[in-house]
MARFI-796253 format. One record per residue (C-alpha): x, y, z; residue in one letter. Coordinates in steps of 0.001 Angstrom, whole numbers, plus 500000, padded with zeros to 6 digits. Each point is the difference from the previous one (the first is absolute). Layout:
<nodes>
<<X Y Z> "A">,
...
</nodes>
This chain:
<nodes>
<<222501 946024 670360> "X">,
<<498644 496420 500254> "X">,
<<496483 499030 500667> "X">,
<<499969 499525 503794> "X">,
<<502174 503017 501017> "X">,
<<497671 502281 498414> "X">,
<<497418 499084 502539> "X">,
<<501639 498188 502475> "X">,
<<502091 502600 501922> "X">,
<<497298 501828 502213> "X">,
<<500216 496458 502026> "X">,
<<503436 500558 500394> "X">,
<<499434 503319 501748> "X">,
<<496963 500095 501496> "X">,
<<500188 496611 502081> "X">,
<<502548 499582 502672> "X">,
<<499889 496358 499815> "X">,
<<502659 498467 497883> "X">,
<<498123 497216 498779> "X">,
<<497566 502374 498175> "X">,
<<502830 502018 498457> "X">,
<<499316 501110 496204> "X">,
<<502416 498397 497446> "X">,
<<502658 503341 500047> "X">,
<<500295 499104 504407> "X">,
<<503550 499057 500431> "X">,
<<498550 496920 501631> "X">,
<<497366 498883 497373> "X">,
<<502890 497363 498846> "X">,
<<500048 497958 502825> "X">,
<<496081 500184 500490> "X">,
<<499492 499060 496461> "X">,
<<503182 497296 500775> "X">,
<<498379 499027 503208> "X">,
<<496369 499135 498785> "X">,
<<500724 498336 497137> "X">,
<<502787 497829 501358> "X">,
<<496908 498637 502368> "X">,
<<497880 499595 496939> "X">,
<<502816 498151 498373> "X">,
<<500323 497892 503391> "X">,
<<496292 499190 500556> "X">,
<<499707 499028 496055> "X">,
<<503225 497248 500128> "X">,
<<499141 498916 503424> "X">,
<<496801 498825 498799> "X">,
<<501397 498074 496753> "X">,
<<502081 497759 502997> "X">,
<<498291 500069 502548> "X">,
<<496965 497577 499034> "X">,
<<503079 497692 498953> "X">,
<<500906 499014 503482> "X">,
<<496492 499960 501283> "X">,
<<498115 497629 497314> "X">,
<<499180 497129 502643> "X">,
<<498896 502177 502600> "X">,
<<497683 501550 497096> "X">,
<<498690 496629 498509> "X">,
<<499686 498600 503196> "X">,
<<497913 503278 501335> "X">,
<<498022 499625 496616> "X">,
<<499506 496252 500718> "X">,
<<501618 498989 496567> "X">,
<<502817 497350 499705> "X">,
<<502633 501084 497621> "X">,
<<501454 496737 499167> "X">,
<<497239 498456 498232> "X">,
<<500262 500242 496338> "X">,
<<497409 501730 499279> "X">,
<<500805 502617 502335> "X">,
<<503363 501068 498586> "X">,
<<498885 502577 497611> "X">,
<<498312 501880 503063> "X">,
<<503574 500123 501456> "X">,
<<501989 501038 497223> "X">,
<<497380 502966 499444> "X">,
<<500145 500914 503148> "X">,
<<503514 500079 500188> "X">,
<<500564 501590 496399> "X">,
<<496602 501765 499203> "X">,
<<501780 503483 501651> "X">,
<<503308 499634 498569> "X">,
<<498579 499446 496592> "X">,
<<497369 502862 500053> "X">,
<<502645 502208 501453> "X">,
<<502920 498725 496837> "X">,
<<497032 500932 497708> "X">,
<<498888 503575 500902> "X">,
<<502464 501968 501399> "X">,
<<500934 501341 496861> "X">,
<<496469 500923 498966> "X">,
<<500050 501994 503307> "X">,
<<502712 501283 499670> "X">,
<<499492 501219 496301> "X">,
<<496638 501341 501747> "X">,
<<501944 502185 502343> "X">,
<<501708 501673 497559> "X">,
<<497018 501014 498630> "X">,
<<497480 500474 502576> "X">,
<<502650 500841 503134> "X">,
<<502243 497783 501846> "X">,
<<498598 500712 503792> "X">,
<<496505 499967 498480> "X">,
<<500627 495878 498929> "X">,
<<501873 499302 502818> "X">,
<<497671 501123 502623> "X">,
<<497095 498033 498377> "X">,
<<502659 497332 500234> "X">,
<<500339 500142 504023> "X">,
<<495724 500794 500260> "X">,
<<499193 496385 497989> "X">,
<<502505 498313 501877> "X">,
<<498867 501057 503322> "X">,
<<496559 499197 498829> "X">,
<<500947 496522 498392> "X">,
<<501537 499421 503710> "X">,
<<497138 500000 501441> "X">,
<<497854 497854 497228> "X">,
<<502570 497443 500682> "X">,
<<500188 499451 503918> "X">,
<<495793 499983 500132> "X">,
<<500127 496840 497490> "X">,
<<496432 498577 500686> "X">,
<<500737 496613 498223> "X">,
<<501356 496326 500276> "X">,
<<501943 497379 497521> "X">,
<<500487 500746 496671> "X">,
<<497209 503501 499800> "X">,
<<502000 501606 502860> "X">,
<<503170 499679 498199> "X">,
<<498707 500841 497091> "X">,
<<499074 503179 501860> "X">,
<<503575 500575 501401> "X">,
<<500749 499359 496469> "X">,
<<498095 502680 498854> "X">,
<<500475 503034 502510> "X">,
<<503918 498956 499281> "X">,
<<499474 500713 496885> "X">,
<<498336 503865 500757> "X">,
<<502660 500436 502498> "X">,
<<503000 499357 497648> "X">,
<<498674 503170 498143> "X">,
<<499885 502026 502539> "X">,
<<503622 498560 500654> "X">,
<<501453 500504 496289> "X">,
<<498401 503675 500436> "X">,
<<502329 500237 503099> "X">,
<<503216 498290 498217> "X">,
<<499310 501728 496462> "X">,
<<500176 503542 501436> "X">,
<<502074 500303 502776> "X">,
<<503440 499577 498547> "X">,
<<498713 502876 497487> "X">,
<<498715 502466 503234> "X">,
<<503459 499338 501690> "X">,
<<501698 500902 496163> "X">,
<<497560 503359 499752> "X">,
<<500912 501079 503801> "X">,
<<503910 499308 500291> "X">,
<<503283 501726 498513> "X">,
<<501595 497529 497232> "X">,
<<502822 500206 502673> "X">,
<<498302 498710 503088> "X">,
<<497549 497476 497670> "X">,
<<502327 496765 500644> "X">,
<<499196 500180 503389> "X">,
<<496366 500998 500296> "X">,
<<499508 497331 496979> "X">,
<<502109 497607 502472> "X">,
<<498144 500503 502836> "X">,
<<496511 499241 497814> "X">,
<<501082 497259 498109> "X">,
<<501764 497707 502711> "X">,
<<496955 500343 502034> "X">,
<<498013 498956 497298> "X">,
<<502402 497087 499591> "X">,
<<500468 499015 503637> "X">,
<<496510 500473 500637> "X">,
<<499363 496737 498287> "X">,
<<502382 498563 502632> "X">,
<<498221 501788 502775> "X">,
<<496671 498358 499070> "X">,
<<501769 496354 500378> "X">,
<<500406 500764 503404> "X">,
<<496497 502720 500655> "X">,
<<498233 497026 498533> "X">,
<<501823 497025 502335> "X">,
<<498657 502073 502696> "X">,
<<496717 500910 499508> "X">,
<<499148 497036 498776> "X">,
<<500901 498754 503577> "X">,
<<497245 502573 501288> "X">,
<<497179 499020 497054> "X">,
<<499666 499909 496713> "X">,
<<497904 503363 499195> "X">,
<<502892 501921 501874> "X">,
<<501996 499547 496910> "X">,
<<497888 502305 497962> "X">,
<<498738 502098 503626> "X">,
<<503129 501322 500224> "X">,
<<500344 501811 496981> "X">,
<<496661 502362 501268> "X">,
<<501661 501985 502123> "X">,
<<502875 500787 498150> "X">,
<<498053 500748 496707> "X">,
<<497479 502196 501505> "X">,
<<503246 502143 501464> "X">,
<<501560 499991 496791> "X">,
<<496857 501070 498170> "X">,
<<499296 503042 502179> "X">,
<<503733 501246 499697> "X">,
<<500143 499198 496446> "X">,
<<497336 502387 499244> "X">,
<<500903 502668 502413> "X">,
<<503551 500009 499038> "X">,
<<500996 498781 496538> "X">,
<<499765 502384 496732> "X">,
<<500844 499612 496766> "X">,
<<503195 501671 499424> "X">,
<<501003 497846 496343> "X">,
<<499078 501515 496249> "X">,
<<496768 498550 498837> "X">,
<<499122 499442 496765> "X">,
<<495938 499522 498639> "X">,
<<500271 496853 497923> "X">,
<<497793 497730 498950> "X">,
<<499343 496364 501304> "X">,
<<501596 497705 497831> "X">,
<<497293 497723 500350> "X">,
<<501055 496974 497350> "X">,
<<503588 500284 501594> "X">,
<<498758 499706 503408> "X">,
<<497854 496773 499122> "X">,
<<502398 498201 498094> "X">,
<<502605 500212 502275> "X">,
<<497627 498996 503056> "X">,
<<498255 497158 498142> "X">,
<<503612 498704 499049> "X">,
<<501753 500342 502461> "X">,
<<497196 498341 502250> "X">,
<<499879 496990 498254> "X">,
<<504044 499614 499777> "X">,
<<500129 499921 503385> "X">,
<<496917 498122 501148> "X">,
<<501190 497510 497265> "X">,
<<503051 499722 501806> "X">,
<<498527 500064 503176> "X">,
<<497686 496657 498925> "X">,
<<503042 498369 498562> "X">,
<<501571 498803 503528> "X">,
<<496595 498013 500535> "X">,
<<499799 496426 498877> "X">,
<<498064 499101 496389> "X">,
<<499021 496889 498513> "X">,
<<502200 497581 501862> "X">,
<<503268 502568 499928> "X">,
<<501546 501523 502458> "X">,
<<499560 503803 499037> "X">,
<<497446 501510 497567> "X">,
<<502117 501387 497073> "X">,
<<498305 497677 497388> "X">,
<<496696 500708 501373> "X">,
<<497766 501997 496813> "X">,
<<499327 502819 502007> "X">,
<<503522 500883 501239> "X">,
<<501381 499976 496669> "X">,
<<496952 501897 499066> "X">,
<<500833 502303 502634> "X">,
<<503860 500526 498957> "X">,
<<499512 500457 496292> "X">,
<<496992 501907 500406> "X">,
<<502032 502403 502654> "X">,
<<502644 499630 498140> "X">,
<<498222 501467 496635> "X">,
<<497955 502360 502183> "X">,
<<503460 501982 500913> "X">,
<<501197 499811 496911> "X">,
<<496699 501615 498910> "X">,
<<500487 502036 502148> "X">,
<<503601 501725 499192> "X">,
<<498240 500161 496593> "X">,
<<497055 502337 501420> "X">,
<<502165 501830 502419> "X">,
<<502484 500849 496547> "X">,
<<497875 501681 498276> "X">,
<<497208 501658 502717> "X">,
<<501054 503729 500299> "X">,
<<499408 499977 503779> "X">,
<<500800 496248 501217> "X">,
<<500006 499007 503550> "X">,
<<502848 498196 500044> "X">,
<<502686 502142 497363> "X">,
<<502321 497229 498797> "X">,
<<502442 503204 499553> "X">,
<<501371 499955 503212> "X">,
<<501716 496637 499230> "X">,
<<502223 502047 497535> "X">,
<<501566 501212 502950> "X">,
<<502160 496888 501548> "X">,
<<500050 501729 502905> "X">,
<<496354 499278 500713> "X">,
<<499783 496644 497794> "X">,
<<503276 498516 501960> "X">,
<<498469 501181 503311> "X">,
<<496322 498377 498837> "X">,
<<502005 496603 499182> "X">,
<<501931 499999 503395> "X">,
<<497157 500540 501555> "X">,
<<497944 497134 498603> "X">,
<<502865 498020 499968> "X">,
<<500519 500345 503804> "X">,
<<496357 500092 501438> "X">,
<<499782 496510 498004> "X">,
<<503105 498475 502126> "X">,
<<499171 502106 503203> "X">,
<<496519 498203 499973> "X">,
<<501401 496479 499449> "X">,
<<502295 500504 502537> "X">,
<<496751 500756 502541> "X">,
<<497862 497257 498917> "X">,
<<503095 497504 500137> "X">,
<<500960 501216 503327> "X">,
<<496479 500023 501294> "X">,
<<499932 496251 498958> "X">,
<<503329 498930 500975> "X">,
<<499021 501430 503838> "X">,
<<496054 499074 500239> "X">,
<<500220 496763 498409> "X">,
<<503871 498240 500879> "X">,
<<501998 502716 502562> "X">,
<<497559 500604 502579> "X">,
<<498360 496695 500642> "X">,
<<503392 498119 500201> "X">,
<<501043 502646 502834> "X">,
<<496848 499103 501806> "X">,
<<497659 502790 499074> "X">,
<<496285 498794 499748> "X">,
<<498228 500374 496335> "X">,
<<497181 502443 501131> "X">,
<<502865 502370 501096> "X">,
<<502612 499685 497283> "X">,
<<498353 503102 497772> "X">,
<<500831 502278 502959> "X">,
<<503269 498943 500902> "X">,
<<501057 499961 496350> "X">,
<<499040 503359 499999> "X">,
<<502156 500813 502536> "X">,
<<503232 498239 498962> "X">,
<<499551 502222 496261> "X">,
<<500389 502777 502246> "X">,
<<503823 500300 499032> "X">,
<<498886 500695 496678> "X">,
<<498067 502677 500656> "X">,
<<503028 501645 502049> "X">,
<<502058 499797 497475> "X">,
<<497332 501828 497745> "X">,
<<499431 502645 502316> "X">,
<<503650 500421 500988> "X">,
<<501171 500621 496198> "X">,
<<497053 501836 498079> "X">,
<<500487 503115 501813> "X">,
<<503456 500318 500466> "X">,
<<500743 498616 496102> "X">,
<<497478 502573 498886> "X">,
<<501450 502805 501800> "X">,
<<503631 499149 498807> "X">,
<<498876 499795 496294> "X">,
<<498878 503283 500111> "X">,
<<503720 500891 500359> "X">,
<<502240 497384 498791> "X">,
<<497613 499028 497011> "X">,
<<497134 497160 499881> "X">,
<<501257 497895 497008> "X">,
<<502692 497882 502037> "X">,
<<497702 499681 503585> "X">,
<<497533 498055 497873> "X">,
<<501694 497768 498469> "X">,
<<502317 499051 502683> "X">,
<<496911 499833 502228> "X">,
<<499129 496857 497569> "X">,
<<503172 498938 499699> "X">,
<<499452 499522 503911> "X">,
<<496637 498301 499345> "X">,
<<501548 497508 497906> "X">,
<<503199 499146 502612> "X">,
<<497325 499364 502486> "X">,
<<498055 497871 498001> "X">,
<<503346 497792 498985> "X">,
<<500090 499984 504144> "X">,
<<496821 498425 500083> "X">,
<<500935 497419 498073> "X">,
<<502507 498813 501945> "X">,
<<497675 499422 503041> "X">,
<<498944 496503 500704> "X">,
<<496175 499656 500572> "X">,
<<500329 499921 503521> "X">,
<<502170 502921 500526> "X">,
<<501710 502269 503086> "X">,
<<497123 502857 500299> "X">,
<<503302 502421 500502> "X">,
<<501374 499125 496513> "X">,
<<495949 500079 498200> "X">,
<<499680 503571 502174> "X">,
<<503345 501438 498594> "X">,
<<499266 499177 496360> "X">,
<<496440 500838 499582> "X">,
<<500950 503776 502015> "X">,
<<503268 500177 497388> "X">,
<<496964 498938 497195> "X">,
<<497827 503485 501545> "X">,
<<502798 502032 500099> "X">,
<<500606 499390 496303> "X">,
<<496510 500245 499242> "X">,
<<499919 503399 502178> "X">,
<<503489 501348 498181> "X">,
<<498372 499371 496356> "X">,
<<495912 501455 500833> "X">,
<<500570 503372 500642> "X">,
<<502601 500953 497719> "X">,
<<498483 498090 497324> "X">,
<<496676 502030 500583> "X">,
<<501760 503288 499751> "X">,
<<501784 499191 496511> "X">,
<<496637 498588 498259> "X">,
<<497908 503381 501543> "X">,
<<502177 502545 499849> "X">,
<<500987 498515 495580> "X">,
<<495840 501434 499035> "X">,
<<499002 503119 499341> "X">,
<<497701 501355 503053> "X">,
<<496799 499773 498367> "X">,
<<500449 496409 499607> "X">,
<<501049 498953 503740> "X">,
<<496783 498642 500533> "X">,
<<500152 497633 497363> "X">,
<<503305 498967 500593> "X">,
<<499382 499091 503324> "X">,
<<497795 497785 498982> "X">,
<<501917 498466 497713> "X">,
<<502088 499188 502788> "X">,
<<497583 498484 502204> "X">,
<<499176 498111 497075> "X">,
<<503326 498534 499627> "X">,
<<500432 499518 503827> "X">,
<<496533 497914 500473> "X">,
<<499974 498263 496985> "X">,
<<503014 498892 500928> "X">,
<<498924 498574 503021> "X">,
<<496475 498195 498557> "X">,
<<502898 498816 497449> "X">,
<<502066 498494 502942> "X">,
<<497430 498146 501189> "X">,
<<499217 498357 496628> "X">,
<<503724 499374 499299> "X">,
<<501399 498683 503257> "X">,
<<497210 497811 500854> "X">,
<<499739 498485 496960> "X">,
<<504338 499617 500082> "X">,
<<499236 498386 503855> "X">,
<<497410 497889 498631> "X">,
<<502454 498626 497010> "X">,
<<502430 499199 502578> "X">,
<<497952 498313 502301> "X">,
<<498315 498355 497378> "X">,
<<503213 497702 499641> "X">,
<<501081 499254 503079> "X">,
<<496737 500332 502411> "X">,
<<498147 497023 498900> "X">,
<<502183 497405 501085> "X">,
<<501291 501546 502861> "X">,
<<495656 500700 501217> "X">,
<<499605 496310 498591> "X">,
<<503068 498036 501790> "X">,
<<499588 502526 503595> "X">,
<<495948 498684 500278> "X">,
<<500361 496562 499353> "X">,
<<503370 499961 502932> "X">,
<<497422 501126 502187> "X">,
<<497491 497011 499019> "X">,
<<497537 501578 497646> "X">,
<<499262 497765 497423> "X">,
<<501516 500132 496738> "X">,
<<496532 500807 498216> "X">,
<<499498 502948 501552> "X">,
<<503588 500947 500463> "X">,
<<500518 500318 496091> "X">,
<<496575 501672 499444> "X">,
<<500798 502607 502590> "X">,
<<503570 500414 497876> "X">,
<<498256 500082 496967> "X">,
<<498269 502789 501170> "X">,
<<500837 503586 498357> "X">,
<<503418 501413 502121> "X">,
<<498220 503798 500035> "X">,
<<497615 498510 502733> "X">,
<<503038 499501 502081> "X">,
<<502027 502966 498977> "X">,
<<496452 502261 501078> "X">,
<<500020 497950 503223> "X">,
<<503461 500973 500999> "X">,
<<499091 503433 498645> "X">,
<<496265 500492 502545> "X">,
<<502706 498033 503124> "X">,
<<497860 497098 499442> "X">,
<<500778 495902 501121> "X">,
<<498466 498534 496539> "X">,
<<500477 496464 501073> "X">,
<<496990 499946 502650> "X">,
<<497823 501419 497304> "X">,
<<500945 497905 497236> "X">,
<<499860 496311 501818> "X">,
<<496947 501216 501671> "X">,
<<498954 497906 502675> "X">,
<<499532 496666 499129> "X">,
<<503107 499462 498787> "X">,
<<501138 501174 503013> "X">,
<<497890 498350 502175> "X">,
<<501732 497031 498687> "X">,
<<503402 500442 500596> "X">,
<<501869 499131 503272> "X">,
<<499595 503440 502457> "X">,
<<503964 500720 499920> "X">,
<<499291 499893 496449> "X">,
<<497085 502483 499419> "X">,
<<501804 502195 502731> "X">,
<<502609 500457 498166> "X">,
<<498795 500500 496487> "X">,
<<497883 502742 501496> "X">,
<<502864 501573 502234> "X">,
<<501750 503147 499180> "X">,
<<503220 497958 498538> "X">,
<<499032 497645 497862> "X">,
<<498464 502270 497520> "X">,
<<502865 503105 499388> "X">,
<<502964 496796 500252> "X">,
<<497818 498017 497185> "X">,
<<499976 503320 497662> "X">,
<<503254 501891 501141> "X">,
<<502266 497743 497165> "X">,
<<497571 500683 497080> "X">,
<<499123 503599 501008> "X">,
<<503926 500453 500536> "X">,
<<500452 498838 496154> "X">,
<<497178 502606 498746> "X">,
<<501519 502628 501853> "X">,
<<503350 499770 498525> "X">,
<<498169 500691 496729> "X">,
<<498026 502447 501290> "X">,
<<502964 501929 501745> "X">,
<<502369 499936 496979> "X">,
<<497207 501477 497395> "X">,
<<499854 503004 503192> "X">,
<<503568 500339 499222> "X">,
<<499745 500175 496262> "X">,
<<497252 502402 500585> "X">,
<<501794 502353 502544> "X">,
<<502951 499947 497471> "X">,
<<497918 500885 496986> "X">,
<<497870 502864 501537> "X">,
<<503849 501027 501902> "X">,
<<501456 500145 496112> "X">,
<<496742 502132 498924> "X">,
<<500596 502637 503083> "X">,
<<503588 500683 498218> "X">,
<<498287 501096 496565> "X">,
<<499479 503588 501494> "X">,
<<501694 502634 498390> "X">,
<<498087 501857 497216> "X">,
<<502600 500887 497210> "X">,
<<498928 503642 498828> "X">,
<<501247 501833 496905> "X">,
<<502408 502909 500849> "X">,
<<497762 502777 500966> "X">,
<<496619 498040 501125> "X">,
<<499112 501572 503231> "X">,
<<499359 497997 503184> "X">,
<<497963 496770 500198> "X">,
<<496424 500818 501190> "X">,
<<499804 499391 503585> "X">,
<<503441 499983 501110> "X">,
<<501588 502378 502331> "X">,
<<501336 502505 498094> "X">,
<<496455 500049 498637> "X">,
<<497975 501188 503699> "X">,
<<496979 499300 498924> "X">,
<<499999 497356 497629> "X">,
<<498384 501385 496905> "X">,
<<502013 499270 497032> "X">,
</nodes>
């Protein structure tokens, strides 16, 4: 008998309601399925949804993101969760398998209610009140990797091996599209004010506090363990400054346009770097480690871990490139002011979410009968087509075209989550779901803080060639004088890239006005229209997205090859793999 149905079945019969049913209730699954597939929800949302809604929250803060010195606030704000969230799920996870799954994960939902609230009632201005955004982020994201650690594990405890594909399905591409859905949650709210972004969440967290503790059990086998406390801080000190090394490498240093000879990036990556390495060596020989490098003897789970990271890193170019190519070139050339493009590219991503939503489900519930291994690699194999479709498009493109593609690119993305999710959870032994669900958040936001640091700094190298001239010849056409025409294109492209990125004109900002008072009034009017800026860039960003576009489809193609290296080849007579169906519970 496992831990929670010793105790946990007098809920089942004593209390009508189904939503307080004990673990042995024939509907416990879908309330356990049900809760944490809003916890999953409410934690992805909020990695996207301050994406969209950074001018309305710089502007509400009083704090102009454009100025140098005000670039590391942005990329902290946009980053500080996902990177907090890449570094602890496993830790939490590992924790739940030792002090109970539903125990973690209902802290999770409490702190990020809390954290909710911390943020919308931001008493400050400039640079203190984002470093106080900055901050309560950074206490939210744990109570969001306590939400994303556990609840793939709670859905593993509570289902049949036959029915986990789709429960796992449901979970995971609402996790997934759920970073969509906060493209377009914060596009609106934004609209209303900038507090709403973080207001919303109350509500919803407070709900699915309450019902988390009334209704969720632990059902899964613990195990008492110690903390592996020298594996847990190696692995969070190196892993923190890999990616926040990364993450400072897109900004300019010392007259270049990115930061990778800067001392304390390269600090950062061969410190991280040695850190890890460290510690595989710690987590090798600790009896109890949090992160058991075992597991990756099984290619089942070490294939599925590589897809994953593999496709979260091309699935979150493909969102920052697509958020650019809309804000900063689409949008304005089809008339759309600036101050509205971050709601109306929410709105045209919506396709991709569709196509998320339309597949995880169904390809979840399929793989539980005709077998997972083939529905997640095609499902990449479908990512990459859509990508090569991309390519194709000219800058300026037919919205029915960009809409078809980018719902073919969520219906890959939907046909490869949830089976891929079932393979890696159901490969471990059931006292060690926790920690591989962490694992796999790992992969799946490191991946995306590793997108951000990759594809920028690819867009970057390919503006970097073609932007200057283009900037340079475009300002002085319009009678700016040469001087400052060449020292505004001498300036470092990521300025303009983040422009297009926040749906901001640059070109007002940059001339400032007496440089503009100068010029002819056709003149300024036009430099500071909505088409002189995205037809100025759309040639150079068009030659940085080709690069950016074909690594996606070496990536998708990669991670689609890893999904194929499934099968486990046993000795005659080895019994079942631990997990699988034939197993029913999952121990080994």
């Amino acid at each position: 008998m496992t831990v929670g149905a010793a105790h946990g079945g007098r809920t089942g019969r004593t209390g009508p309601s189904r939503w307080t049913a004990g673990p042995d209730h024939p509907h416990y699954k879908w309330v356990a399925l049900s809760n944490t597939t809003l916890g999953t929800l409410i934690a992805t949302v909020n990695a996207s949804i301050v994406l969209i809604s950074l001018p309305a929250i710089f502007n509400g803060i009083g704090l102009d993101p454009l100025k140098p010195g005000n670039v590391s606030y942005l990329l902290w704000m946009l980053m500080g969760y996902m990177l907090i969230t890449a570094v602890l799920v496993v830790t939490l996870g590992r924790l739940g398998d030792i002090r109970g799954r539903v125990r973690i994960y209902n802290a999770g939902f409490l702190i990020f209610t809390l954290t909710s609230v911390a943020l919308a009632l931001d008493p400050l201005h400039g640079g203190a009140g984002a470093l106080w955004l900055i901050g309560w982020r950074v206490v939210q994201a744990v109570g969001g990797s306590m939400l994303m650690a556990n609840s793939a594990a709670i859905i593993t405890d509570a289902f049949p091996a036959e029915r986990r594909g789709m429960a796992l399905g449901v979970n995971v591409v609402a996790g997934i599209a759920g970073s969509f859905i906060g493209l377009v949650l914060g596009g609106l709210l934004a609209q209303v004010a900038w507090r709403s972004i973080f207001w919303v969440n109350v509500p919803i967290g407070l709900l699915g506090t309450v019902w988390a503790y009334r209704s969720l059990h632990d059902t899964g086998v613990r195990r008492p363990a110690r903390i592996d406390w020298w594996g847990n801080a190696t692995f969070a000190v190196g892993l923190t400054a890999l990616l926040a090394a990364i993450t400072y490498g897109i900004q300019p240093y010392g007259g270049h346009t990115m930061g990778w000879t800067n001392p304390w990036v390269l600090a950062g990556l061969g410190g991280g770097v040695a850190l890890l390495a460290v510690f595989c060596l710690v987590e090798s020989r600790v009896a109890e480690p949090m992160f058991p490098l075992r597991l990756f003897r099984d290619p089942v789970f070490a294939g599925g871990n590589a897809a994953t990271l593999l496709g979260s890193i091309a699935r979150g170019g493909l969102q920052f490139m697509l958020i650019i190519w809309l804000q900063g070139i689409w949008l304005p050339l089809h008339g759309y002011d600036y101050a509205d493009t971050p709601l109306w590219a929410g709105i045209y991503l919506t396709p991709l979410t569709f196509g998320f939503l339309a597949a995880g489900p169904i390809s979840g519930y399929l793989s539980d009968r005709a077998g997972a291994r083939l529905f997640a690699s095609g499902g990449l194999l479908v990512m990459a087509a859509s990508f090569g479709g991309l390519l194709l498009l000219p800058t300026d493109f037919s919205y029915l075209w960009f809409a078809l593609l980018v719902f073919v690119n969520g219906l890959g993305g939907g046909l490869f989550a949830a089976p891929n999710t079932s393979l890696i959870m159901s490969s471990v032994p059931a006292e060690a779901r926790g920690a591989a669900s962490g694992m796999r958040a790992t992969f799946q936001n490191a991946g995306m803080v590793l997108s951000i640091g990759v594809f920028f700094s690819l867009m970057v190298a390919g503006l970097s060639g073609s932007l200057p001239h283009t900037l340079s010849a475009g300002l002085t056409a319009q009678g700016v004088p040469a001087g400052d025409a060449h020292a505004i294109a001498a300036l470092p492209p990521v300025g303009t890239l983040f422009a297009a990125f926040l749906g901001y004109n640059p070109v007002q900002h940059l001339l400032g006005p007496h440089v503009l008072g100068q010029l002819p009034a056709a003149n300024a009017q036009t430099l500071t229209g909505r088409q002189f800026f995205p037809q100025l860039i759309s040639g150079p960003f068009h030659d940085g997205l080709l690069v950016v576009f074909w690594l996606a489809i070496a990536m998708a193609l990669v991670a689609a090859a890893a999904s194929l290296m499934r099968e486990r080849r046993k000795p005659a007579g080895t019994g079942p793999r631990a997990g699988a169906p034939s197993a029913g519970t999952g121990a080994p």
